[in-house]
C-alpha positions as CSV (number, residue, x, y, z in Angstrom):
1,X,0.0,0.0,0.0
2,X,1.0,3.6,-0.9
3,X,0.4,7.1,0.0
4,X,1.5,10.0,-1.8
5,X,3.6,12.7,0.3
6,X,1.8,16.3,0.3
7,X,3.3,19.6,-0.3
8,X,3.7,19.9,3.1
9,X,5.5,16.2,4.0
10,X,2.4,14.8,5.3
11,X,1.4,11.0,4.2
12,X,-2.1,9.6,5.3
13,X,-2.0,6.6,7.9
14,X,-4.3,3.7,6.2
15,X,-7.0,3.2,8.6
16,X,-6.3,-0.3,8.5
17,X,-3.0,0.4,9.6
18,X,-4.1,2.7,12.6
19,X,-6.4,0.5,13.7
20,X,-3.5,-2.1,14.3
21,X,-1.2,-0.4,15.8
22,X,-4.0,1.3,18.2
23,X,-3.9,4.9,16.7
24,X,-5.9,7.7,16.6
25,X,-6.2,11.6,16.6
26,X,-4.4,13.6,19.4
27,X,-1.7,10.1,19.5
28,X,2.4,10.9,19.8
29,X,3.8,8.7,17.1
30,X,8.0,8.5,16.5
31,X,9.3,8.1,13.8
32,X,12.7,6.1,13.6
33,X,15.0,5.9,10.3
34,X,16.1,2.6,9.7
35,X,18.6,0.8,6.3
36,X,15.7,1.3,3.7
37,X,13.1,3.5,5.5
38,X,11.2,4.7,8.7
39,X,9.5,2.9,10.9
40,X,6.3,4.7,12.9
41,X,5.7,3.8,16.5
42,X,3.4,4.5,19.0
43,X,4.7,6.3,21.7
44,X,3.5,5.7,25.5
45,X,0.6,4.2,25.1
46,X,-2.7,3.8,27.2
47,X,-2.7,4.5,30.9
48,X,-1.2,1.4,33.1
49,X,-3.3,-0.5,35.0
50,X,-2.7,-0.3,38.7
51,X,-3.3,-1.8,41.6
52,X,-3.8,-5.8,42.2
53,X,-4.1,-6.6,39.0
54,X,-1.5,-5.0,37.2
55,X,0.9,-7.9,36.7
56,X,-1.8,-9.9,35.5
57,X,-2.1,-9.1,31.5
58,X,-5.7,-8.3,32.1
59,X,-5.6,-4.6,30.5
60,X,-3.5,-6.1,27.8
61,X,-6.0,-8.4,26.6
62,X,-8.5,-6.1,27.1
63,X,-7.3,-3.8,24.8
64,X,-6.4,-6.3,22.3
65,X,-10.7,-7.2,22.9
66,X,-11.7,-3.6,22.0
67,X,-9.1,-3.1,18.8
68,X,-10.7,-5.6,16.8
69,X,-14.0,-4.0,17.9
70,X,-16.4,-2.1,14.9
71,X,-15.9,1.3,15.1
């Protein structure tokens, strides 16, 4: 899949694309050169789960659940 670059350097995120990798408007993405390109990356992520359960892989899973939600 392609995306042409605008006049101001910005390229389009498929949606298919954000929706894997869990991004949406307002998100920090980096962007890291690498041999033959860039790779984009989420940065931080969602707010930790705390308390008992936070060893336990429960949020995780959870929000694996909700991205293959409809939106």
């Amino acid at each position: 899949m392609t995306q042409k670059m605008g006049t101001k350097g910005q390229v389009v995120i498929p949606k298919d694309l954000r929706e894997q990798i869990g991004i949406g408007p307002g998100d920090d993405v980096a962007f890291e050169p690498v041999d033959d390109g860039i790779v984009v990356r989420r940065v931080g992520g969602r707010a930790a789960l705390r308390g008992r359960f936070a060893e336990s892989g429960m949020a995780a899973r959870l929000l694996a659940d909700r991205g293959k939600e409809p939106r």
